[in-house]
C-alpha positions as CSV (number, residue, x, y, z in Angstrom):
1,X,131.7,35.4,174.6
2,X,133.9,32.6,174.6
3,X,137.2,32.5,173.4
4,X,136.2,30.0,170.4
5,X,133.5,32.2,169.0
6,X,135.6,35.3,169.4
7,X,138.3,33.5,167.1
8,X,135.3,32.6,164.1
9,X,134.8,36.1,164.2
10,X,138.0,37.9,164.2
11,X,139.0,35.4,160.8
12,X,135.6,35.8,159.1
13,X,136.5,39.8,159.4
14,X,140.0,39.2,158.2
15,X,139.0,37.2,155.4
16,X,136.2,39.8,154.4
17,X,139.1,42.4,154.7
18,X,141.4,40.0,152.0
19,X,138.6,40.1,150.2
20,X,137.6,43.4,149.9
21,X,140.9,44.4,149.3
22,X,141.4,42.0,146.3
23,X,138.3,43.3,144.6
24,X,139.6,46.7,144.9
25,X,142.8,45.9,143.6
26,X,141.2,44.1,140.3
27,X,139.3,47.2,140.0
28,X,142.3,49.5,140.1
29,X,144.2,47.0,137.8
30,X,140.9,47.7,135.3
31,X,141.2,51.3,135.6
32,X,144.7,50.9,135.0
33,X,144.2,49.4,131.6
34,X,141.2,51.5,130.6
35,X,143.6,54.6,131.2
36,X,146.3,52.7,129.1
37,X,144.1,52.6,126.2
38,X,142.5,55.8,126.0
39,X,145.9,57.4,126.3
40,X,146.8,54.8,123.1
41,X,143.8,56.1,121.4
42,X,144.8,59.4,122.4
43,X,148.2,59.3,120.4
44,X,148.9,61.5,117.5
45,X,148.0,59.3,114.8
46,X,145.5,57.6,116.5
47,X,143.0,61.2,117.0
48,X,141.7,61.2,113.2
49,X,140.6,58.4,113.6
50,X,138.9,58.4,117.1
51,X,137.2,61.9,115.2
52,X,136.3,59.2,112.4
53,X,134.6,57.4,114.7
54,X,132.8,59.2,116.8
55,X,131.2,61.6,113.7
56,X,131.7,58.8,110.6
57,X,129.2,61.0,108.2
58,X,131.3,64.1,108.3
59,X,134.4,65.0,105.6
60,X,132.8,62.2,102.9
61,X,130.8,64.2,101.0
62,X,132.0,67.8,99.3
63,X,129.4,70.5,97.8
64,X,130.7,72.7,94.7
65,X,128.5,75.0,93.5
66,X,129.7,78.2,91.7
């Protein structure tokens, strides 16, 4: 190999390296955020109504028979 080729091919690695590298950090910035908002939804108030709505139909309707 020549010492021309060998330079294309060492940059075309290091720019597939950048790369790779910046899609893996905008998918650890996403997880990041997802985590951010289930712990949000996870606050105190904030469990009724995640309950609410996962299972809407339950609590709205009350049987009373004696």
């Amino acid at each position: 190999m020549d010492i021309p080729l060998m330079s294309m091919v060492l940059s075309q690695g290091q720019v597939q390296q950048q790369a790779s590298i910046s899609v893996m950090k905008k998918a650890m910035d996403q997880a990041d955020g997802n985590a951010e908002f289930i712990n949000k939804m996870m606050s105190g108030s904030q469990i009724q109504a995640l309950h609410y709505a996962t299972q809407p139909h339950l609590g709205g309707n009350i049987d009373i028979k004696g």
